[in-house]
Short mmCIF file of the C-alpha atoms (twelve columns), coordinates in Angstrom:
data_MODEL
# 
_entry.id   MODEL 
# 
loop_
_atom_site.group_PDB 
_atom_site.id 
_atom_site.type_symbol 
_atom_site.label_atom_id 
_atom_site.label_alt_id 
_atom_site.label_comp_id 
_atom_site.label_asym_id 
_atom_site.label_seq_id 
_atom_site.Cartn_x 
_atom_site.Cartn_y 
_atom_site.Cartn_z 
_atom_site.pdbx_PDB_model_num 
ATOM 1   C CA . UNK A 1   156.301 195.942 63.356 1 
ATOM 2   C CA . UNK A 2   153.156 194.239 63.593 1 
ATOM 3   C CA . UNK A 3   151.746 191.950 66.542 1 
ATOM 4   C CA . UNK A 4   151.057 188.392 66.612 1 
ATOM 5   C CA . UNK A 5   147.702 187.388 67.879 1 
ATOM 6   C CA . UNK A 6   146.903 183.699 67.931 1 
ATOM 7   C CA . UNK A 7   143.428 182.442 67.474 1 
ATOM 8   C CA . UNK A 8   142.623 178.947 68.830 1 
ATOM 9   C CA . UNK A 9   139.377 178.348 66.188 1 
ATOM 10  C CA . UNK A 10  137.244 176.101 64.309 1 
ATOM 11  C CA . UNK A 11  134.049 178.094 64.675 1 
ATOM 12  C CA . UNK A 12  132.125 180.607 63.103 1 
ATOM 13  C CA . UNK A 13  133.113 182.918 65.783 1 
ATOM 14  C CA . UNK A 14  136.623 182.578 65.512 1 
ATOM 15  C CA . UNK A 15  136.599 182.706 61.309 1 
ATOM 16  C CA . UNK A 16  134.604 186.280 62.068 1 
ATOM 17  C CA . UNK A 17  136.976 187.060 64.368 1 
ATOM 18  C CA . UNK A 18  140.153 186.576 61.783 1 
ATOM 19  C CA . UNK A 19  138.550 188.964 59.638 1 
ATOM 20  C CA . UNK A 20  137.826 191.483 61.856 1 
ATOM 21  C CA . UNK A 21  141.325 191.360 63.681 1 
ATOM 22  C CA . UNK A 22  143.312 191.314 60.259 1 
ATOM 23  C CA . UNK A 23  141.553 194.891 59.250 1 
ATOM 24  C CA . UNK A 24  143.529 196.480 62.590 1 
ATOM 25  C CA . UNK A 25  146.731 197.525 61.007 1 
ATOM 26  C CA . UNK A 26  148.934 196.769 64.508 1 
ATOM 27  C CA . UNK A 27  147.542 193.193 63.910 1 
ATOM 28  C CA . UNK A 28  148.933 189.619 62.201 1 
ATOM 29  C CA . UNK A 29  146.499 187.198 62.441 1 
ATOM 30  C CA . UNK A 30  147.280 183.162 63.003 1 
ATOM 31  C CA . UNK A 31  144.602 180.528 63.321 1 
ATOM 32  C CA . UNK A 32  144.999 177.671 64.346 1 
ATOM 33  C CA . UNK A 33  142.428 174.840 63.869 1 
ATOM 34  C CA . UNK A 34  142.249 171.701 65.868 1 
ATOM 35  C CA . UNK A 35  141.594 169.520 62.365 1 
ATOM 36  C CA . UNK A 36  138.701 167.371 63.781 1 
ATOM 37  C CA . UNK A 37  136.208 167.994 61.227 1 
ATOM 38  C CA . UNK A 38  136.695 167.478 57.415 1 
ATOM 39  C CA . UNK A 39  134.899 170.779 57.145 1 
ATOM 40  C CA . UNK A 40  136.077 173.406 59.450 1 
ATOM 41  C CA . UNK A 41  135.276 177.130 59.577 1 
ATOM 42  C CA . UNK A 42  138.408 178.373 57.714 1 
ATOM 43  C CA . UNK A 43  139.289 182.165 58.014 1 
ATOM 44  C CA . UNK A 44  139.582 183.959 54.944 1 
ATOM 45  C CA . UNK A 45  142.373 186.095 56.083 1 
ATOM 46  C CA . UNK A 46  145.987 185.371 57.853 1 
ATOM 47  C CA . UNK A 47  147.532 182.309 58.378 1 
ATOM 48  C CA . UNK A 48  146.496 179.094 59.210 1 
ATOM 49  C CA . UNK A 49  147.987 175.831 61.141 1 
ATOM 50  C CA . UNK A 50  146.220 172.796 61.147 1 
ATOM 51  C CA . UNK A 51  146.893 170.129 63.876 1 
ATOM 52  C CA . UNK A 52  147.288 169.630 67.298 1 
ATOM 53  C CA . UNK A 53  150.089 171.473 69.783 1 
ATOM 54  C CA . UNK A 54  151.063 168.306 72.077 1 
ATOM 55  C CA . UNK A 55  149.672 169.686 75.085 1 
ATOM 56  C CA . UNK A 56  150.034 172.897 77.460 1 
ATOM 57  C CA . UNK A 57  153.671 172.684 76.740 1 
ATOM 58  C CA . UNK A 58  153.295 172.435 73.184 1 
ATOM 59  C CA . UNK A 59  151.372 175.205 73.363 1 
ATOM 60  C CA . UNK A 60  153.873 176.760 75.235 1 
ATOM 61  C CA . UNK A 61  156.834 176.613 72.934 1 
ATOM 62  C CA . UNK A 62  155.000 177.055 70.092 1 
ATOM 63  C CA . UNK A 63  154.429 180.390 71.716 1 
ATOM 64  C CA . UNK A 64  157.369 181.334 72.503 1 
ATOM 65  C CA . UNK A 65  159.547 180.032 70.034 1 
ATOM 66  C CA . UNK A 66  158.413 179.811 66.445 1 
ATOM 67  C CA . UNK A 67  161.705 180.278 64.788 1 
ATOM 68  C CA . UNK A 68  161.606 176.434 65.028 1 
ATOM 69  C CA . UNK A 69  158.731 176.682 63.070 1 
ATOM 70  C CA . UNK A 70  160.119 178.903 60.454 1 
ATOM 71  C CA . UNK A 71  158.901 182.301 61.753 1 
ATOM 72  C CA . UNK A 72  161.070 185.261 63.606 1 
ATOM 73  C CA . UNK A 73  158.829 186.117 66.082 1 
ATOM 74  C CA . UNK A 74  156.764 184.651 69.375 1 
ATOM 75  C CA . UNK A 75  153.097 184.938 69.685 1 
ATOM 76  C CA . UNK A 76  151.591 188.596 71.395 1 
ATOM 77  C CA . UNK A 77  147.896 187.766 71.857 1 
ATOM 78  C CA . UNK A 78  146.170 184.654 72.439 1 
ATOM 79  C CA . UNK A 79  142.521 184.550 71.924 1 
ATOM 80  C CA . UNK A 80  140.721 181.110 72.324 1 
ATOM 81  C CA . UNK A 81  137.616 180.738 70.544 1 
ATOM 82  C CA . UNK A 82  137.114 177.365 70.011 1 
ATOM 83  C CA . UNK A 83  133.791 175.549 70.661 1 
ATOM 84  C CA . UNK A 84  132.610 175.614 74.111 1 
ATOM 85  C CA . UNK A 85  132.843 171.944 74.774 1 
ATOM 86  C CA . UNK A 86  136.715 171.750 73.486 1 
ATOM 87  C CA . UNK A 87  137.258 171.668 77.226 1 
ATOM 88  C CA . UNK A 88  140.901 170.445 76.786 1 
ATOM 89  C CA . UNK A 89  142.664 172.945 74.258 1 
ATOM 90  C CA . UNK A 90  140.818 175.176 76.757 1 
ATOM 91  C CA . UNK A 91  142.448 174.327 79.587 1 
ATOM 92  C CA . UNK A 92  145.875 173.405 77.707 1 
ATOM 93  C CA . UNK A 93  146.083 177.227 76.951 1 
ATOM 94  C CA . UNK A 94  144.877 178.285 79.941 1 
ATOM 95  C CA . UNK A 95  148.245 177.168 81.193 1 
ATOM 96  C CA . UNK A 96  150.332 178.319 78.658 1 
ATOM 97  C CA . UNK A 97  149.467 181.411 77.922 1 
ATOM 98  C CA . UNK A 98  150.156 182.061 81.742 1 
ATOM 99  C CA . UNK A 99  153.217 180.734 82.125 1 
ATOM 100 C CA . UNK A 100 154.578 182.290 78.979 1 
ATOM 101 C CA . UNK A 101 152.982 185.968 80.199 1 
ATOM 102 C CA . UNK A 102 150.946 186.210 76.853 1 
ATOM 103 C CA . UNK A 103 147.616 188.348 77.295 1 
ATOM 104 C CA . UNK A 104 145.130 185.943 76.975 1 
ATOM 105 C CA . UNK A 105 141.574 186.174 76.338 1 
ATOM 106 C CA . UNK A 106 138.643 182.950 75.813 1 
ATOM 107 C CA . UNK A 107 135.843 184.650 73.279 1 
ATOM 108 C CA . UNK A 108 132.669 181.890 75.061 1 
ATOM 109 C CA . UNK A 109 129.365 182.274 73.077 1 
ATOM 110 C CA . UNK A 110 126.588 182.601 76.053 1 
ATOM 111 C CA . UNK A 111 125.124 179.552 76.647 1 
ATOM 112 C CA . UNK A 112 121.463 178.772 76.085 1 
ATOM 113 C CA . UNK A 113 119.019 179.525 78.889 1 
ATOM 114 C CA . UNK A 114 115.762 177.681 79.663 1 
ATOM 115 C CA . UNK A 115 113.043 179.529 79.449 1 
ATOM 116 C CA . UNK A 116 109.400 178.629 79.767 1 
ATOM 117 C CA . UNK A 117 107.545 175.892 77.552 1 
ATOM 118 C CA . UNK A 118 110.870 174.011 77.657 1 
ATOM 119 C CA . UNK A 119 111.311 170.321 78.759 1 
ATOM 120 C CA . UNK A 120 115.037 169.975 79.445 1 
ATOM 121 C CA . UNK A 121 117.004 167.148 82.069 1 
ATOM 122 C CA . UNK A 122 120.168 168.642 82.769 1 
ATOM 123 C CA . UNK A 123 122.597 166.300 82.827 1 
ATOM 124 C CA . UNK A 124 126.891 166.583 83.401 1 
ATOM 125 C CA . UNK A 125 128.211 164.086 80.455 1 
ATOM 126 C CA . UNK A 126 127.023 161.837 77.793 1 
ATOM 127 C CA . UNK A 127 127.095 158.758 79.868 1 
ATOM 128 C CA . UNK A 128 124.527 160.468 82.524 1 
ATOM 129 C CA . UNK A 129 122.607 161.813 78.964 1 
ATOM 130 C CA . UNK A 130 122.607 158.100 77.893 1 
ATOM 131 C CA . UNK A 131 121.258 156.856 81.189 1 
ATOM 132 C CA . UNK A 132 118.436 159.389 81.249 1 
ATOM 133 C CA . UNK A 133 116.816 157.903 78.336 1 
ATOM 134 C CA . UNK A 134 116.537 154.568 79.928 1 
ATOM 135 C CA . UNK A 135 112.740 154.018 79.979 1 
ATOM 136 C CA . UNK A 136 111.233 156.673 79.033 1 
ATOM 137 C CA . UNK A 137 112.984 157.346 75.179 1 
ATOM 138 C CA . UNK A 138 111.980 154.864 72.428 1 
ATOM 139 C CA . UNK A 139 112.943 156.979 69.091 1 
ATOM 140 C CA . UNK A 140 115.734 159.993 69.495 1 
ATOM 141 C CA . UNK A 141 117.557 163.015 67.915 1 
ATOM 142 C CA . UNK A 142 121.393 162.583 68.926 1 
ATOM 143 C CA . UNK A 143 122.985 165.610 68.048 1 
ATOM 144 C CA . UNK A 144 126.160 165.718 69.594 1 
ATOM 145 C CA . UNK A 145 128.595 165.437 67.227 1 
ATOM 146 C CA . UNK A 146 130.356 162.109 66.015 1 
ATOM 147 C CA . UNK A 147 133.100 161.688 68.588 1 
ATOM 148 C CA . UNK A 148 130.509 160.703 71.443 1 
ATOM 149 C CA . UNK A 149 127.901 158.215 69.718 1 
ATOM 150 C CA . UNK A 150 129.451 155.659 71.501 1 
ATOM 151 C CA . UNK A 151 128.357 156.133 74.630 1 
ATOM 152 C CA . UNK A 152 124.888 155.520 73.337 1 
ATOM 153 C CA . UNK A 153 125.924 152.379 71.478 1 
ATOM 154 C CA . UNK A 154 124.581 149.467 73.753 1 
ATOM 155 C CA . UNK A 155 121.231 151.173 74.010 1 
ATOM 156 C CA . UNK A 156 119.878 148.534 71.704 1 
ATOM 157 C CA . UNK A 157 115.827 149.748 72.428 1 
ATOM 158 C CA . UNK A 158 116.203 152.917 71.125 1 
ATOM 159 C CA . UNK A 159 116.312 153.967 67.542 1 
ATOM 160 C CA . UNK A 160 118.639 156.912 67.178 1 
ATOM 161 C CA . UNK A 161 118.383 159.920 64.146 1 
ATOM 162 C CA . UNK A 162 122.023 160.904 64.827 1 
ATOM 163 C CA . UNK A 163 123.108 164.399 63.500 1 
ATOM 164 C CA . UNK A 164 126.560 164.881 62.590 1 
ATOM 165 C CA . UNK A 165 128.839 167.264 60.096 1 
ATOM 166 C CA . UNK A 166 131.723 164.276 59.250 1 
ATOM 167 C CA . UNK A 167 130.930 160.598 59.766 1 
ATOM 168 C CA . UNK A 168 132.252 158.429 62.651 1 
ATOM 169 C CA . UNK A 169 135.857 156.633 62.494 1 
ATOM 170 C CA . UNK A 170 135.903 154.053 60.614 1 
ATOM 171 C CA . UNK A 171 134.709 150.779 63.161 1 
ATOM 172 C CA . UNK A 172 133.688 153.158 66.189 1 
ATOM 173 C CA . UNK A 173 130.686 152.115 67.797 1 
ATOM 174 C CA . UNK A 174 127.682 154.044 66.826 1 
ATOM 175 C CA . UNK A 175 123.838 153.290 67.745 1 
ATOM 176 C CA . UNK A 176 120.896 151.594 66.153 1 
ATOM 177 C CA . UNK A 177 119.749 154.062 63.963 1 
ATOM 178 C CA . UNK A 178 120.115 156.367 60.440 1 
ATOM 179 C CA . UNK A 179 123.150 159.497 60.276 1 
ATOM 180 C CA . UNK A 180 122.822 162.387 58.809 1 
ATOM 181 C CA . UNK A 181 125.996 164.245 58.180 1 
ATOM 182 C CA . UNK A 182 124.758 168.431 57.689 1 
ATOM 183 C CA . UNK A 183 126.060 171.794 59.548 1 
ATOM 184 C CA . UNK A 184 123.997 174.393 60.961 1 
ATOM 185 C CA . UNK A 185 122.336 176.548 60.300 1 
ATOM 186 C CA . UNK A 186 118.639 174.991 60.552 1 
ATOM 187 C CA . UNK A 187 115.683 176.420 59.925 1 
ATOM 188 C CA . UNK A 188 112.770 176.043 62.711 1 
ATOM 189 C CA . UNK A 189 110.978 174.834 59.607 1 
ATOM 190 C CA . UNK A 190 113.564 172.253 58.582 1 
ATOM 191 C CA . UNK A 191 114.219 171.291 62.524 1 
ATOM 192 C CA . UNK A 192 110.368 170.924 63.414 1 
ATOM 193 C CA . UNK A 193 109.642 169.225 59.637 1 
ATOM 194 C CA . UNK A 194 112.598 166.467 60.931 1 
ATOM 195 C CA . UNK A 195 111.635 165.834 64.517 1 
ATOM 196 C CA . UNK A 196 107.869 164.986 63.238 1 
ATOM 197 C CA . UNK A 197 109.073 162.868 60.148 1 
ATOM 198 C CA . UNK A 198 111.245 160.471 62.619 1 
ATOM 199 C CA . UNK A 199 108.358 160.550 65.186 1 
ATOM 200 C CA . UNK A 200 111.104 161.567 67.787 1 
ATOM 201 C CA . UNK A 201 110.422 161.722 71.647 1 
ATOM 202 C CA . UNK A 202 113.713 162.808 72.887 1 
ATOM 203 C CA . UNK A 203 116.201 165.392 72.000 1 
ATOM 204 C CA . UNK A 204 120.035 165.019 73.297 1 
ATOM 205 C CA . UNK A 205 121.863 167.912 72.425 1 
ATOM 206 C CA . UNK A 206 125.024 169.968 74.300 1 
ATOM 207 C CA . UNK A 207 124.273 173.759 75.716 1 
ATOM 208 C CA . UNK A 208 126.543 175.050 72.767 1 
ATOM 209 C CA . UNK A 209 125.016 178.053 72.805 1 
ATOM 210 C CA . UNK A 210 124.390 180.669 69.453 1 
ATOM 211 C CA . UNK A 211 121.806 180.099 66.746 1 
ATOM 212 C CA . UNK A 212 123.123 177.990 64.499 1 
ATOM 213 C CA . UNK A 213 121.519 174.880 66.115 1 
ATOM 214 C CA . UNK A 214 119.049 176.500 68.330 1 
ATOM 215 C CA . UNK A 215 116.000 175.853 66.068 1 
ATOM 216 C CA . UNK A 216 115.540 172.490 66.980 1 
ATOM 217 C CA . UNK A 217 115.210 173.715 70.677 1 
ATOM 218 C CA . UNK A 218 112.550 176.056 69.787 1 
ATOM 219 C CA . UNK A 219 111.093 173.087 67.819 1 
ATOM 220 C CA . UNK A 220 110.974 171.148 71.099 1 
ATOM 221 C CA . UNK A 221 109.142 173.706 72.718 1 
ATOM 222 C CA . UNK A 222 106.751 174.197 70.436 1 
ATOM 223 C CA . UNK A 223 106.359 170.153 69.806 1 
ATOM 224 C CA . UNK A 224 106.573 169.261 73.845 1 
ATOM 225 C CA . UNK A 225 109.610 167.619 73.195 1 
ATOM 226 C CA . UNK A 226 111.796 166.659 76.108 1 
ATOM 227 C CA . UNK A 227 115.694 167.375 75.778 1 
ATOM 228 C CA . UNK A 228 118.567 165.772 77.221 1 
ATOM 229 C CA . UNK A 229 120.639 169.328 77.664 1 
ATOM 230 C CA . UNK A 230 124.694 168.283 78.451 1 
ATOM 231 C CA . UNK A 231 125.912 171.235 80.731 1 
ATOM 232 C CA . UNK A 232 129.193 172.537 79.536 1 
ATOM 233 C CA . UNK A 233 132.761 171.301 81.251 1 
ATOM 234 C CA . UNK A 234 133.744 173.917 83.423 1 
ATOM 235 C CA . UNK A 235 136.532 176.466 82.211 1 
ATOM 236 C CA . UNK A 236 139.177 178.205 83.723 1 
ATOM 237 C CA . UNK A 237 138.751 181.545 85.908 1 
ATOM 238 C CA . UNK A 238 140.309 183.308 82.638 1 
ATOM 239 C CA . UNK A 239 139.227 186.556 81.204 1 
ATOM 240 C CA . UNK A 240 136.263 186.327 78.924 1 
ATOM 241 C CA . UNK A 241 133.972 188.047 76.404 1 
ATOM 242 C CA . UNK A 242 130.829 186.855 74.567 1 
ATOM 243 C CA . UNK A 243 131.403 188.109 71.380 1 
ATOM 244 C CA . UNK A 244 133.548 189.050 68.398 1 
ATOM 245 C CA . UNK A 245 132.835 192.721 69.467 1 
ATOM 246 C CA . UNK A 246 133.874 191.916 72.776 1 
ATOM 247 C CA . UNK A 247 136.899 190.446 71.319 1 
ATOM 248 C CA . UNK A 248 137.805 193.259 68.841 1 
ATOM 249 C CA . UNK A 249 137.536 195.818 71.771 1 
ATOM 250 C CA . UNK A 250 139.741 193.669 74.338 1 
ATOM 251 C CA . UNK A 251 142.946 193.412 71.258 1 
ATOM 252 C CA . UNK A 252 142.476 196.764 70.819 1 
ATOM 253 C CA . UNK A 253 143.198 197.666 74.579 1 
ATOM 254 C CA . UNK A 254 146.230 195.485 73.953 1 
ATOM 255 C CA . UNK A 255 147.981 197.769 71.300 1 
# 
């Protein structure tokens, strides 16, 4: 009989992951995506579950007890994989995986290092990023995502190029300024050609790590462009790998 493994996803990492794990014969593969973006990175193999859990303990039943949900057996693995910043889900299964004794492993893309030619303020949250272009930013490239333009909303003196993959809600506060919805890759051509045709003085952008965005930080570099870098939340002490290989290798050991 085959095992369960669970993938918390929504990235590239994770749909690569799905593949790889479904081609073990031991292995049945579920993803689960958080449903956030209109868009997501959706695996091409197994089975997938859209929507939220309700929290550890949703997490936790849903573990252990999936006949509710139509299926006859719990959940063997748990991988999370989801995007470095999803700090909650993170910590949500974290808790559940340990209390329901499931082998749990968090696949975390290395995060991007600073290295010289680079301009970057380090800052803990958007609210600190938002306060760090007080006075010194007068045109900048936001690209954070949608779900935290409004902390940047009452900065009425800066003109913000705001980079997203689905729009804002509908009546959320967003900044002074022109969105454009598009997922990574980038080019360094396409991320240097952008930062000079907006005339833009300040990047904000979160350490999420890989190259699908990391042009336009090389474009900074080369341009003299500060960045406003937002650290990543901190996650638990959990077992952890950098890559699918990584991944692959740790189910394997689980067989």
């Amino acid at each position: 009989m085959k095992k369960r493994l669970l993938i918390l996803g929504g990235t590239g990492d994770a749909a690569e992951l799905a593949v790889r794990a479904s081609q073990i014969a031991e292995i049945e593969v579920v993803s689960s995506l958080a449903g956030r973006t209109q868009q997501p990175f959706t695996p091409k193999t197994g089975s997938v579950r859209i929507g939220g859990f309700g929290g550890a303990a949703g997490l936790a039943a849903f573990l252990l007890d999936r006949a509710a949900l139509g299926v006859d057996r719990p959940i063997d693995f748990l991988i999370d994989a989801t995007h470095p910043f999803a700090a909650q889900i993170s910590a949500n299964a974290a808790v559940a995986a340990a209390e329901c004794n499931v082998p749990y492993l968090m696949l975390v893309r290395p995060a991007w290092e600073r290295v010289e030619g680079d301009r970057w303020i380090d800052v803990a949250g958007h609210s600190e990023a938002a306060r760090a272009l007080l006075g010194q930013s007068q045109r900048v490239f936001l690209t954070i995502g949608r779900q935290e333009l409004a902390a940047f909303a009452g900065l009425d003196a800066i003109w913000f190029l705001m980079r997203a993959i689905d729009p804002p809600a509908l009546n959320s506060p967003i900044p002074n300024g022109k969105l454009l919805l598009a997922r990574g890759p980038f080019s360094l051509e396409e991320e240097r050609q952008l930062l000079l045709e907006y005339e833009i003085d300040t990047i904000v952008s979160k350490n999420s790590g890989g190259g699908a965005t990391y042009a336009k930080i090389v474009a900074a570099r080369e341009l003299g462009i500060p960045v406003v870098m937002v650290q990543r939340p901190r996650i638990a002490d959990v077992e952890q790998v950098a890559d699918v290989e990584g991944a692959i290798a740790w189910l394997v050991k689980q067989l």
